[in-house]
VMD Tcl script that builds the backbone (N, CA, C; Angstrom):
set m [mol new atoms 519]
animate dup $m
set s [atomselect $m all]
$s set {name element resname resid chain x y z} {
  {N N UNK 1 A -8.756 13.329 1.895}
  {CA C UNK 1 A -8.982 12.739 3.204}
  {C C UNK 1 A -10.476 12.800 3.490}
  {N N UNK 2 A -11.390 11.768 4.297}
  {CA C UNK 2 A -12.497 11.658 4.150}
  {C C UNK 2 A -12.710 11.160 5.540}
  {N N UNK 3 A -13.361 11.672 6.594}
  {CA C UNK 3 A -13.128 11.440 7.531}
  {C C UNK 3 A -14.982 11.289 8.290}
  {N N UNK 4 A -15.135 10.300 8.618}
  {CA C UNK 4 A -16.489 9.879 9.432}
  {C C UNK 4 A -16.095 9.412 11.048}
  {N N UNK 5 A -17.012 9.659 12.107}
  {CA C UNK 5 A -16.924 9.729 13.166}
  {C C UNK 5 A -18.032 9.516 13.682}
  {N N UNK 6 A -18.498 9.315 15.029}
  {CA C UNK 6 A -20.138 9.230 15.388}
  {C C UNK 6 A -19.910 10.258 16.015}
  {N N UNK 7 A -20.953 10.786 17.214}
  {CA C UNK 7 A -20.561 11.081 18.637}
  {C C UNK 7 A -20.563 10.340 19.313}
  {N N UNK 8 A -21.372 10.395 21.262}
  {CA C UNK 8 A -20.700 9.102 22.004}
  {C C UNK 8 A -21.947 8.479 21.693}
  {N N UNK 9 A -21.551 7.140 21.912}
  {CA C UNK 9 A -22.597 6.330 21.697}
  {C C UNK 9 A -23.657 6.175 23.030}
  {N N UNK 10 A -24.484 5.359 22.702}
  {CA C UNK 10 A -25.618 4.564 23.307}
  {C C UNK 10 A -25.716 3.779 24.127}
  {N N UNK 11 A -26.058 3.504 25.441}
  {CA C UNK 11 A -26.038 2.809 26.278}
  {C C UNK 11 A -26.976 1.445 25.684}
  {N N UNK 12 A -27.830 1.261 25.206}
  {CA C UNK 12 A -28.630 -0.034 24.412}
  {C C UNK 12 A -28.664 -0.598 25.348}
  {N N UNK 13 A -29.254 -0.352 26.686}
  {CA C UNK 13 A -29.236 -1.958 27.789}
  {C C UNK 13 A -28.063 -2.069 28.791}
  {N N UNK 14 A -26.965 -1.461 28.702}
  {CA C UNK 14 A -25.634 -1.692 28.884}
  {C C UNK 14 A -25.408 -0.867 30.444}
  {N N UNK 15 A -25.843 -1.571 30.946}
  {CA C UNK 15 A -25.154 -1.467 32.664}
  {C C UNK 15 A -26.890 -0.727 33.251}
  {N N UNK 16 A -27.820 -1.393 32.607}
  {CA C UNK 16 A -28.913 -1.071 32.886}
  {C C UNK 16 A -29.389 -0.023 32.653}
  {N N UNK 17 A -28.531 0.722 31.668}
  {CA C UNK 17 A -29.426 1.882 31.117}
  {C C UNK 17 A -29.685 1.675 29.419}
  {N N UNK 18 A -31.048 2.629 29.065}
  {CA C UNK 18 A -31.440 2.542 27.581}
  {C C UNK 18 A -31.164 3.250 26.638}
  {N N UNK 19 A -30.675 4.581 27.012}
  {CA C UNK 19 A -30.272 5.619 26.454}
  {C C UNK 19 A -29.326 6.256 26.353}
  {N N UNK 20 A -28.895 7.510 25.186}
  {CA C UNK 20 A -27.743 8.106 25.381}
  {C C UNK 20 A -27.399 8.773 26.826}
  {N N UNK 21 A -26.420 9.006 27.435}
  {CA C UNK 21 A -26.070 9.636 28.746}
  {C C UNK 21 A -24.413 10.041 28.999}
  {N N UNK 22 A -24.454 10.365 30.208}
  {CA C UNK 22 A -23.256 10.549 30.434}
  {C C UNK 22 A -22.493 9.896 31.547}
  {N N UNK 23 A -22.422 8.665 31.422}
  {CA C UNK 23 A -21.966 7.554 31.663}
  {C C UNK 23 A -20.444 7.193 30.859}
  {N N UNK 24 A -19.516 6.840 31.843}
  {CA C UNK 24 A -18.347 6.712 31.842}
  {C C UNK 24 A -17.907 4.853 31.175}
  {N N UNK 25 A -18.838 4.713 30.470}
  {CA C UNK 25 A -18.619 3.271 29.810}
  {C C UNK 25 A -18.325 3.181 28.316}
  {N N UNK 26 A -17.701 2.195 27.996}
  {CA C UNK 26 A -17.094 2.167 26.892}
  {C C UNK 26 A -18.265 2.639 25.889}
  {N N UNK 27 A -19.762 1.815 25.861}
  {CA C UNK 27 A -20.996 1.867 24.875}
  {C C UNK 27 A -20.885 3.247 24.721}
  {N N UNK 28 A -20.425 4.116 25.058}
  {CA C UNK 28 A -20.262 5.717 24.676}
  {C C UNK 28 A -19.089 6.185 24.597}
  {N N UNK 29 A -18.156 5.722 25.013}
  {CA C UNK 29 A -17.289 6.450 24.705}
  {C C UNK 29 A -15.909 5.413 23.499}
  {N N UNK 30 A -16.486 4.438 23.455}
  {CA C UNK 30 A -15.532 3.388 22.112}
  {C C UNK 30 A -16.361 3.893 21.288}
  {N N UNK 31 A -16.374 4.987 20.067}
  {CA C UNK 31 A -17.112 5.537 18.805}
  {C C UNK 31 A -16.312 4.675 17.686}
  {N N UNK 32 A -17.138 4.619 16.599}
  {CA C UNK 32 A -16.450 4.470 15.109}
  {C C UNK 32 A -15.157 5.086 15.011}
  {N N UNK 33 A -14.466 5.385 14.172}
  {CA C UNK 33 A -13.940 6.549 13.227}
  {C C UNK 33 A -13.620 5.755 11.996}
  {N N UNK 34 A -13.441 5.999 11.034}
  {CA C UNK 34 A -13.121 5.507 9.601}
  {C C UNK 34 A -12.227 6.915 8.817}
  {N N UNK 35 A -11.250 6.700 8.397}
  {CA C UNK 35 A -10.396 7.648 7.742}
  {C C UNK 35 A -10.115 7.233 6.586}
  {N N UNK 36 A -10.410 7.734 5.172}
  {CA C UNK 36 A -10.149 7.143 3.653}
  {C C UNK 36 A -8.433 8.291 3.621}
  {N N UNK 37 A -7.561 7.544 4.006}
  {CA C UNK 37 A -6.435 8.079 3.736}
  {C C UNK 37 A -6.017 8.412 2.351}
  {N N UNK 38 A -4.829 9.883 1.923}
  {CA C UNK 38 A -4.618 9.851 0.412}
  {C C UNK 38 A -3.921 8.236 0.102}
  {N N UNK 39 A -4.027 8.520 -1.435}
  {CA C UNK 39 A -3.446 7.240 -1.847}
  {C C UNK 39 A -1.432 7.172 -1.652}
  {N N UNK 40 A -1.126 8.061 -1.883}
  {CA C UNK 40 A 0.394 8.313 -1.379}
  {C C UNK 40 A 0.818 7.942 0.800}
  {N N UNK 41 A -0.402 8.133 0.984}
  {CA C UNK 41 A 0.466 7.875 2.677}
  {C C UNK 41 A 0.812 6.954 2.672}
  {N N UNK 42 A 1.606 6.085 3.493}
  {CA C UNK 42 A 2.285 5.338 3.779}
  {C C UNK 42 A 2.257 4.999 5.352}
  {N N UNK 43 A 1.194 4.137 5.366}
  {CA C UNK 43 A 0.838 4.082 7.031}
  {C C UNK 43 A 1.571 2.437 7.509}
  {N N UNK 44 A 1.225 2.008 8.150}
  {CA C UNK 44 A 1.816 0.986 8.927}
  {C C UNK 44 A 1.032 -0.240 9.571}
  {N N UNK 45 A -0.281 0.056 9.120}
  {CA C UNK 45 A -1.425 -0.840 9.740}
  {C C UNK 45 A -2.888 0.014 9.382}
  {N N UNK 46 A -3.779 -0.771 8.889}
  {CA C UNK 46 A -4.942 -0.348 8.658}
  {C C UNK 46 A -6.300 -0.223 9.669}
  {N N UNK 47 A -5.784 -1.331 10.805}
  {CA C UNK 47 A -7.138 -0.971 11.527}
  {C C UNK 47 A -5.771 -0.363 12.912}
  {N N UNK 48 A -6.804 0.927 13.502}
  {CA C UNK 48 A -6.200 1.391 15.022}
  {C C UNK 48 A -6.831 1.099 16.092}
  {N N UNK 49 A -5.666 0.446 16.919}
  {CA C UNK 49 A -6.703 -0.075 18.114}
  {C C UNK 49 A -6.003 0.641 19.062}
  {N N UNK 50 A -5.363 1.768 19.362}
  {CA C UNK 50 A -4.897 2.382 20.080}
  {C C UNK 50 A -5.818 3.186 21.033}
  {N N UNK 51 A -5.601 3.517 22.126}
  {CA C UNK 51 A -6.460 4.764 22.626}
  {C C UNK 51 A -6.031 5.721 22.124}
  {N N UNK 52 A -7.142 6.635 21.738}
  {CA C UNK 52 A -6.981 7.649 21.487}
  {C C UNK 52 A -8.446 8.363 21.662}
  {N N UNK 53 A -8.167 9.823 21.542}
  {CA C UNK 53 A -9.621 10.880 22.108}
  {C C UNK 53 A -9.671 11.416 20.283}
  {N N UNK 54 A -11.077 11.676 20.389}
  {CA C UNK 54 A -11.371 12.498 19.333}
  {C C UNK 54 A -10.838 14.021 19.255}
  {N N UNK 55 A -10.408 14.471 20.283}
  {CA C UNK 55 A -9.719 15.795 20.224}
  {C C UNK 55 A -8.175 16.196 19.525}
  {N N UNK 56 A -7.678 14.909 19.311}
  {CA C UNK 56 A -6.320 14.276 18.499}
  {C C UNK 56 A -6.718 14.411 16.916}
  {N N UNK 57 A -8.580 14.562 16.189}
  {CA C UNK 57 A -8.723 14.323 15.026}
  {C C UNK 57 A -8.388 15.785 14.259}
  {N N UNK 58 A -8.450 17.433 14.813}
  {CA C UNK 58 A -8.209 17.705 13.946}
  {C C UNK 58 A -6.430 18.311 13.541}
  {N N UNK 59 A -5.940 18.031 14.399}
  {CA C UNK 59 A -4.259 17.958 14.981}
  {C C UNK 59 A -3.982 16.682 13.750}
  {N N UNK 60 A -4.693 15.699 13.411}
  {CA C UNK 60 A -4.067 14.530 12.549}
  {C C UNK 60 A -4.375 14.730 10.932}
  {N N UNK 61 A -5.882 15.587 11.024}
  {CA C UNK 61 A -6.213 16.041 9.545}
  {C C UNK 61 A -5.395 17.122 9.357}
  {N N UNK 62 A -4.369 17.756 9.808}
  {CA C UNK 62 A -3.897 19.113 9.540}
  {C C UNK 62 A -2.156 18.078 9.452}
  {N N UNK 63 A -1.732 17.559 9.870}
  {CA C UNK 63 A -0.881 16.854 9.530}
  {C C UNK 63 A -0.781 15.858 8.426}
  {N N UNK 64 A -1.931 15.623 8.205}
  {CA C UNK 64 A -2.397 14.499 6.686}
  {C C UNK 64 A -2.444 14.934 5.548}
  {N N UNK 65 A -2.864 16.479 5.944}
  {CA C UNK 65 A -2.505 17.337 4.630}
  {C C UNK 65 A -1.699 17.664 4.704}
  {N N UNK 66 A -0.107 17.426 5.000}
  {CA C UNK 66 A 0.797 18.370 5.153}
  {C C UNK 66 A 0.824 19.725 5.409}
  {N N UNK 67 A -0.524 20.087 6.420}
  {CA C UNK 67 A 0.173 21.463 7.091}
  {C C UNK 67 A 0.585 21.081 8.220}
  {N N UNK 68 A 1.605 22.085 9.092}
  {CA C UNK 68 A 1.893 21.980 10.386}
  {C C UNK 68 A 1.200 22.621 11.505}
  {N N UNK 69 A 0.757 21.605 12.218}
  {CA C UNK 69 A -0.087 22.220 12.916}
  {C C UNK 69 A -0.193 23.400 14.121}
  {N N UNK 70 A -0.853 24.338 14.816}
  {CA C UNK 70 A -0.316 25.134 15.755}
  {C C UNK 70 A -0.482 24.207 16.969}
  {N N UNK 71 A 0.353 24.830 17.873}
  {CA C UNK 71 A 1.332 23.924 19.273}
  {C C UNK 71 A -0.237 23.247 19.800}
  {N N UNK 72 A -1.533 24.061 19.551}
  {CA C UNK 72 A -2.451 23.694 20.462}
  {C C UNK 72 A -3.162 22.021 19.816}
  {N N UNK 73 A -2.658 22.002 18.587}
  {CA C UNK 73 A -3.050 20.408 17.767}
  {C C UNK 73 A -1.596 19.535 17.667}
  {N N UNK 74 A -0.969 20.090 18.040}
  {CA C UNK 74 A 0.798 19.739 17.601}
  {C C UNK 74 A 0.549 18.280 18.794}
  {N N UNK 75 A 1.293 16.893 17.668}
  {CA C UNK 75 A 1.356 16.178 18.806}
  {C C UNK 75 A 0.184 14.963 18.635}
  {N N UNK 76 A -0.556 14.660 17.562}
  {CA C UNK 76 A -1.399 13.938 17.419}
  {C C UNK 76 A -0.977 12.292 17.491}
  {N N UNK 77 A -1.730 11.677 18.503}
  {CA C UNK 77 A -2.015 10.307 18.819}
  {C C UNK 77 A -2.307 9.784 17.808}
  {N N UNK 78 A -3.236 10.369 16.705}
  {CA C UNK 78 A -3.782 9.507 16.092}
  {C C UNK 78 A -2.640 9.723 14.628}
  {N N UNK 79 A -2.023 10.612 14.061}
  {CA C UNK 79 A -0.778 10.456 13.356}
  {C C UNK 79 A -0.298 9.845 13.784}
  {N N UNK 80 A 0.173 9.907 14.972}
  {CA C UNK 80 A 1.622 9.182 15.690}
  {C C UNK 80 A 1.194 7.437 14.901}
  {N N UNK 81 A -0.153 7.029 15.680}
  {CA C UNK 81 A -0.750 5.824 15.580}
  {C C UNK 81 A -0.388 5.152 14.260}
  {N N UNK 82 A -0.927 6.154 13.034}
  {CA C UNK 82 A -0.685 5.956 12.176}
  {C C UNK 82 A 0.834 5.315 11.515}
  {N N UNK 83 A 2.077 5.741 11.823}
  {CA C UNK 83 A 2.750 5.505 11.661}
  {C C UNK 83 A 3.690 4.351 12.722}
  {N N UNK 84 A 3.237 3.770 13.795}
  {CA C UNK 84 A 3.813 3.001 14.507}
  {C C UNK 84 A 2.806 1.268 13.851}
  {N N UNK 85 A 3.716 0.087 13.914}
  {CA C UNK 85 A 3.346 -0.935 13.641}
  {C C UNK 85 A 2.259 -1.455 14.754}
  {N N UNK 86 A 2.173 -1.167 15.914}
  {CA C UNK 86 A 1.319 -1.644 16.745}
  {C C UNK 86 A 1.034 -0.511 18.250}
  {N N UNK 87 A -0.066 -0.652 19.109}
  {CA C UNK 87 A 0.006 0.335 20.353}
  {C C UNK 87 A 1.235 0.008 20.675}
  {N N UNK 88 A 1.948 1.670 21.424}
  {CA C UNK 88 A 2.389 1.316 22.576}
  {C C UNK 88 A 2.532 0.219 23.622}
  {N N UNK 89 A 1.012 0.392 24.162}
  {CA C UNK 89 A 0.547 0.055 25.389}
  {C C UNK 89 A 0.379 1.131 26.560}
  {N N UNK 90 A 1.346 2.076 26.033}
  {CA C UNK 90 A 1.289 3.249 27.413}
  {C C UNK 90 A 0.082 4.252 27.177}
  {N N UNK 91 A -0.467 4.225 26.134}
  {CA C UNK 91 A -1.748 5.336 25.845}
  {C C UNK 91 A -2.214 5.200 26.905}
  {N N UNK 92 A -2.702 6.699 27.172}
  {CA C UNK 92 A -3.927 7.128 28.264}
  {C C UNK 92 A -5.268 7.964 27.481}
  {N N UNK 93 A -6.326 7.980 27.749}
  {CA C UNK 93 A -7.406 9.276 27.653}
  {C C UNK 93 A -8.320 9.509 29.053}
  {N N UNK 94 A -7.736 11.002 28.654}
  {CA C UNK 94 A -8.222 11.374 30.425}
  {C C UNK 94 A -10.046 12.002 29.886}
  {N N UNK 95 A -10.633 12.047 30.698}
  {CA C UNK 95 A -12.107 12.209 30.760}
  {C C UNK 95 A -12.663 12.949 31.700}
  {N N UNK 96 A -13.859 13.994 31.350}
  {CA C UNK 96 A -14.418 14.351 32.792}
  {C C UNK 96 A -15.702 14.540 32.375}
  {N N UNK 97 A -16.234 15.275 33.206}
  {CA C UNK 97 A -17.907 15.043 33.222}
  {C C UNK 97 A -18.270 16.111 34.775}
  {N N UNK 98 A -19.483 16.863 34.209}
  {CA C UNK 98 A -19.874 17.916 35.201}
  {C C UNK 98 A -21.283 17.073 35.553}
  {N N UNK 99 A -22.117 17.982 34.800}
  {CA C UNK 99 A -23.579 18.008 34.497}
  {C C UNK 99 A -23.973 18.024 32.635}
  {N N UNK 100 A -25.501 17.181 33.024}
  {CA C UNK 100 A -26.134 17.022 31.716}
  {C C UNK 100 A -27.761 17.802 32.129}
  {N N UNK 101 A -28.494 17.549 31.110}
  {CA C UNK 101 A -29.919 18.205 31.595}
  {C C UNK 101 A -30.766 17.773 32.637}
  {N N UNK 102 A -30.087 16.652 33.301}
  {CA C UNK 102 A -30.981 16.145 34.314}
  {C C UNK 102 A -30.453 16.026 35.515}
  {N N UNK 103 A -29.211 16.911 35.666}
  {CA C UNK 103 A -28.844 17.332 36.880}
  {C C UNK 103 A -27.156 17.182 36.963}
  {N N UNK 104 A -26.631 17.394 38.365}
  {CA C UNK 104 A -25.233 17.218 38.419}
  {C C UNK 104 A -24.560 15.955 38.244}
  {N N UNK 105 A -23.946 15.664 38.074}
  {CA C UNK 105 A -23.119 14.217 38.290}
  {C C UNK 105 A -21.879 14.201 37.510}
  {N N UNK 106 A -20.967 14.429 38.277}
  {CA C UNK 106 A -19.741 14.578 38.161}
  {C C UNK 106 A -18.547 13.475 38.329}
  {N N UNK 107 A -17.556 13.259 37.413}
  {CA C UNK 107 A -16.565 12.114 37.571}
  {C C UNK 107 A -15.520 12.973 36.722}
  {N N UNK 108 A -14.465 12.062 37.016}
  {CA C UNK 108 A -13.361 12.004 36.210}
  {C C UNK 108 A -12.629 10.866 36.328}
  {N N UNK 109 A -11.941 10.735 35.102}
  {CA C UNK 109 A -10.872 9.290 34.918}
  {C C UNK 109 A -10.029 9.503 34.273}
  {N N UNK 110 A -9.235 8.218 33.908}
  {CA C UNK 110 A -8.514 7.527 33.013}
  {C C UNK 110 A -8.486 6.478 32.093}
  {N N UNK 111 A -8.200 5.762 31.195}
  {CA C UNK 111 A -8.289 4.729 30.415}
  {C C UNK 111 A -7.279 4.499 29.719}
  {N N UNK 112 A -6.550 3.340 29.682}
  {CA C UNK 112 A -5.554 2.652 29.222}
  {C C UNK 112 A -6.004 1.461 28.121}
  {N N UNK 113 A -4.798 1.093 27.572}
  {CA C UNK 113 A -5.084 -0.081 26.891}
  {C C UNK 113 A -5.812 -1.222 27.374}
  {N N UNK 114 A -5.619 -1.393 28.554}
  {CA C UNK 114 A -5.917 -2.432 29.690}
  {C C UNK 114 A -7.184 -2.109 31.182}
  {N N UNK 115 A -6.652 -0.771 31.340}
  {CA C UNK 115 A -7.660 -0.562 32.915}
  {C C UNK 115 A -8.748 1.142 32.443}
  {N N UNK 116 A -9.547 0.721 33.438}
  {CA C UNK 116 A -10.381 2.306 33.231}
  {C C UNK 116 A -10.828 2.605 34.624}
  {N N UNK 117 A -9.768 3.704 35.194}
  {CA C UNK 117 A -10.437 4.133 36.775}
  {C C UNK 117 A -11.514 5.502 36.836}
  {N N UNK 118 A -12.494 5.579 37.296}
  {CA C UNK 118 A -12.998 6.731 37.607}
  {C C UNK 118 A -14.238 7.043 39.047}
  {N N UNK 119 A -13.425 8.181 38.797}
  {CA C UNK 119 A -13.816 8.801 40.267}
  {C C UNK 119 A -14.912 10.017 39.991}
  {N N UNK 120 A -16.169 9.315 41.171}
  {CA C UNK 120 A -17.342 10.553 41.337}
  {C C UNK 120 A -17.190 11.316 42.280}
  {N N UNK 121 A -17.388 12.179 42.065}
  {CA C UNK 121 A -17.423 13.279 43.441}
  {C C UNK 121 A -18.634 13.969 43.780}
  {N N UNK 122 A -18.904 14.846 44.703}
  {CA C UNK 122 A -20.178 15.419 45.171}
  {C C UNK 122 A -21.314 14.437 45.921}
  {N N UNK 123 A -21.782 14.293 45.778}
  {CA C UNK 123 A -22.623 13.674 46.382}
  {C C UNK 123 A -22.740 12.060 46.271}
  {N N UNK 124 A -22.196 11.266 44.717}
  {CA C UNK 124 A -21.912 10.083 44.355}
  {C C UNK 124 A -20.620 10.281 44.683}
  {N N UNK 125 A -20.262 9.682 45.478}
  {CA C UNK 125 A -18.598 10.002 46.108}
  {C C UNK 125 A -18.012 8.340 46.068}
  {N N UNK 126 A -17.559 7.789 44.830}
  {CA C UNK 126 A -16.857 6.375 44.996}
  {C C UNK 126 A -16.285 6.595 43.439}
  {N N UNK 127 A -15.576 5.838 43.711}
  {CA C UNK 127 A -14.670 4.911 42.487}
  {C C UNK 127 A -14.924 3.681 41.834}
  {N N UNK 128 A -14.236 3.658 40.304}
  {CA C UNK 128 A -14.544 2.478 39.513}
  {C C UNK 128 A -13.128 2.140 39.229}
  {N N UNK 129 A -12.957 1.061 39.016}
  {CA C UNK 129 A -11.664 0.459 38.868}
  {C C UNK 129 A -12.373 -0.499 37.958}
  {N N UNK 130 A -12.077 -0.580 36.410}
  {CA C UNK 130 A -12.280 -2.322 35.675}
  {C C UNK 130 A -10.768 -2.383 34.688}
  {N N UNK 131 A -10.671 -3.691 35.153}
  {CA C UNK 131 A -9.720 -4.629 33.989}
  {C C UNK 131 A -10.265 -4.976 32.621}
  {N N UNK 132 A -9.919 -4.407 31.891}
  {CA C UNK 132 A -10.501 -4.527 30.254}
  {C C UNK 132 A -10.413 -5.330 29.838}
  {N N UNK 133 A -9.522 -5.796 30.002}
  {CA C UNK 133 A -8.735 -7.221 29.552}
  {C C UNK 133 A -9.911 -8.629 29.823}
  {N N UNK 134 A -9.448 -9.043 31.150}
  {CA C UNK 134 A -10.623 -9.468 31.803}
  {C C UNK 134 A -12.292 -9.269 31.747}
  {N N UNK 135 A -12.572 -8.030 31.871}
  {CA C UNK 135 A -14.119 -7.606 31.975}
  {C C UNK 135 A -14.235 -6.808 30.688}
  {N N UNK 136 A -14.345 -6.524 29.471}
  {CA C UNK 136 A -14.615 -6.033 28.687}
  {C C UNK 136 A -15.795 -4.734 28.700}
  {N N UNK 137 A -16.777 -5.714 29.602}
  {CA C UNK 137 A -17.769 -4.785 29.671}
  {C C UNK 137 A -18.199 -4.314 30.574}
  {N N UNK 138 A -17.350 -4.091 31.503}
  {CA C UNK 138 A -16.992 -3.381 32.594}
  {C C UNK 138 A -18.325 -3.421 34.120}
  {N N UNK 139 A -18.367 -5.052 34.171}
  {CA C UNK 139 A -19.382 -5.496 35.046}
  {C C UNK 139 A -18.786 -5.737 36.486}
  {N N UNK 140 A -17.338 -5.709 36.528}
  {CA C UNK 140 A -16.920 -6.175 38.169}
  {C C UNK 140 A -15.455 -5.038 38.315}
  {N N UNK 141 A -16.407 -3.880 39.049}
  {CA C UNK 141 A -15.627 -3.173 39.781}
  {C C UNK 141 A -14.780 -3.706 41.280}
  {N N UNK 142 A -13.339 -3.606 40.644}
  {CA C UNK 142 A -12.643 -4.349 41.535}
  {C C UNK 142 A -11.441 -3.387 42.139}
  {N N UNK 143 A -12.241 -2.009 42.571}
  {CA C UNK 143 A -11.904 -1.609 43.663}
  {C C UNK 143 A -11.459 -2.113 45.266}
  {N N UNK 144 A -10.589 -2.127 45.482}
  {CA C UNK 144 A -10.583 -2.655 46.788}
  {C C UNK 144 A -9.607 -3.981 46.911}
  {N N UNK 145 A -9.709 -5.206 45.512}
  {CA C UNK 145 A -8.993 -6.314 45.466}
  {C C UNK 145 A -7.466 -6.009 45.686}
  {N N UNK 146 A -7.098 -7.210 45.946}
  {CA C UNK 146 A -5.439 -6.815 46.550}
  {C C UNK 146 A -5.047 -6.809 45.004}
  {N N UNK 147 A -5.331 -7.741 44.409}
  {CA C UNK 147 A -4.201 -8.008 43.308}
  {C C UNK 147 A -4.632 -6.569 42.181}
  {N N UNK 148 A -5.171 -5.575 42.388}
  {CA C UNK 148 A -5.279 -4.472 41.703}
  {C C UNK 148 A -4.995 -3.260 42.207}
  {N N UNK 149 A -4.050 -3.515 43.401}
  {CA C UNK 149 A -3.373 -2.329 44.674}
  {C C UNK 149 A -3.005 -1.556 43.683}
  {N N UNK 150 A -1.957 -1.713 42.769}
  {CA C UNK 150 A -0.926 -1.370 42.455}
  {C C UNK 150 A -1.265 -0.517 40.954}
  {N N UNK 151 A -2.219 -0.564 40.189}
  {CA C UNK 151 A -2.849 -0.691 39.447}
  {C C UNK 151 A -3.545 0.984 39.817}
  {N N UNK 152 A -4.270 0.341 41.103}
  {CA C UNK 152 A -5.802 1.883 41.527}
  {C C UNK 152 A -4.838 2.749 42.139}
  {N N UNK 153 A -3.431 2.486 42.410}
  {CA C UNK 153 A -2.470 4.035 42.860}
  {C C UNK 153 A -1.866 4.913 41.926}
  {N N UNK 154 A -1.992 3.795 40.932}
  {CA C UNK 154 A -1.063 4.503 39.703}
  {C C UNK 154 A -2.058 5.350 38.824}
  {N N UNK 155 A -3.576 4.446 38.436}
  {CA C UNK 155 A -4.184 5.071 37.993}
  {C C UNK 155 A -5.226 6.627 38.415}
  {N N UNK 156 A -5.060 6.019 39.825}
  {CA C UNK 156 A -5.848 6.952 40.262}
  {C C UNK 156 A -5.561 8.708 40.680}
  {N N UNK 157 A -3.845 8.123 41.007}
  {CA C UNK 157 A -3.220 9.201 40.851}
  {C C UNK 157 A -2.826 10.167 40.097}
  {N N UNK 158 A -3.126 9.066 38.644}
  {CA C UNK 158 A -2.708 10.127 37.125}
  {C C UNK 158 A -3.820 10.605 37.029}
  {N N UNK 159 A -4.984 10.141 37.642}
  {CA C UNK 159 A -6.520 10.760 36.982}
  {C C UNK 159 A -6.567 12.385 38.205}
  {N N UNK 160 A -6.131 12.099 39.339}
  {CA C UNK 160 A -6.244 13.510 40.483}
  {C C UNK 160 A -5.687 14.201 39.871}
  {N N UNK 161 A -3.872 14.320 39.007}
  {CA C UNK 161 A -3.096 15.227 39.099}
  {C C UNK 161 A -3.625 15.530 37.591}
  {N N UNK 162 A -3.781 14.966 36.547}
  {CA C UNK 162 A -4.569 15.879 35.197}
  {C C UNK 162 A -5.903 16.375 35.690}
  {N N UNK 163 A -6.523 16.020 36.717}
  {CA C UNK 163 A -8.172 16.841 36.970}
  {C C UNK 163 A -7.793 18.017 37.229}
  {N N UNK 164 A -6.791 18.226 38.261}
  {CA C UNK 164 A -6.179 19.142 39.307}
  {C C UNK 164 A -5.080 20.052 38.416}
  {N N UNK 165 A -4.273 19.668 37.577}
  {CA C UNK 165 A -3.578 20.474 36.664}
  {C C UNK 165 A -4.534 21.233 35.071}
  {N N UNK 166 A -5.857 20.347 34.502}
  {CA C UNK 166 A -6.143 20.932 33.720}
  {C C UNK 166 A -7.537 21.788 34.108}
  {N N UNK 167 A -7.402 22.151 35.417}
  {CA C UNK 167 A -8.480 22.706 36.203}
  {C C UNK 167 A -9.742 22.346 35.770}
  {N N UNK 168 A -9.920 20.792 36.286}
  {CA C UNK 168 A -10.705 20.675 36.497}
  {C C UNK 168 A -12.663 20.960 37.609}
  {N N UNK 169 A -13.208 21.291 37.197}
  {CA C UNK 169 A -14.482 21.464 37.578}
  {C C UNK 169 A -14.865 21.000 38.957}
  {N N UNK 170 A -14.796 22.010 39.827}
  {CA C UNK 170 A -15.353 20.891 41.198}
  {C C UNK 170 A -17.040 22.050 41.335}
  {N N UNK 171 A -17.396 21.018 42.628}
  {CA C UNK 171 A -18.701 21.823 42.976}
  {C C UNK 171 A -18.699 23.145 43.550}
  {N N UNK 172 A -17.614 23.871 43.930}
  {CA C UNK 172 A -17.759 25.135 44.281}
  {C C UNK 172 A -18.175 25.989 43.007}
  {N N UNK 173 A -17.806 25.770 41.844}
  {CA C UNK 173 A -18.128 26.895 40.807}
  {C C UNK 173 A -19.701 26.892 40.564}
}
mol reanalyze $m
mol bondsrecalc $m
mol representation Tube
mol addrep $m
């Protein structure tokens, strides 16, 4: 098994910034991965377009070699992936963000096959809502539109209750 990865990527221009950061946009957080699978697996599709987090990679290399993994890797997206003919559609990756070296700035989200909501807190106190589908590159936050009611309750709610259940980081600490 031969496994390449980046870290997050580069903003290159992309929502008006030039550099690496910690910015909640795809230009950093859609990375490579490339996996030279053994010649015996038996997968189901060669390219993955699934969501999935890099924290799923070493839960999938410990399953690729046939070991079993402990409960804390048990459960890999990106095995699973492997063996299903196409996404779901129901994938999620949840996300957060404190501080970097140039100060606080804090969010958390969600991301689906289709939508990516996230919420700042502290002092940048608003929300992002984009349709992927539609906006790819995530230029028209459409917070607020009717026809995405239904959409910013569902998402926004799965993004509070994993911040809030995997104790997430607020500004009191």
């Amino acid at each position: 098994i031969v496994l390449f990865f980046t870290d997050h990527g580069d903003m290159m221009g992309g929502h008006r910034f030039r550099r690496k950061g910690t910015m909640p946009y795809e230009e950093l957080y859609n990375i490579p991965c490339i996996m030279k699978l053994p010649e015996n697996f038996e997968r189901k599709r060669k390219v993955i377009e699934d969501v999935i987090i890099s924290t799923d990679l070493p839960g999938a290399l410990l399953e690729l070699a046939g070991i079993e993994p402990s409960s804390q890797f048990a459960g890999s997206d990106v095995y699973k992936a492997l063996q299903r003919e196409a996404p779901t559609g129901d994938e999620r990756a949840f996300f957060e963000h404190y501080g970097a070296w140039w100060g606080i700035h804090p969010f958390y989200g969600v991301r689906t096959a289709t939508m990516k909501y996230v919420r700042y807190y502290g002092k940048e106190d608003f929300e992002e809502l984009y349709d992927l589908e539609k906006d790819p590159h995530e230029l028209k936050n459409v917070i607020g539109y009717p026809s995405y009611k239904e959409q910013y309750k569902k998402l926004s709610s799965e993004a509070d209750s994993w911040w809030k259940n995997t104790g997430g980081k607020n500004l009191e600490y």
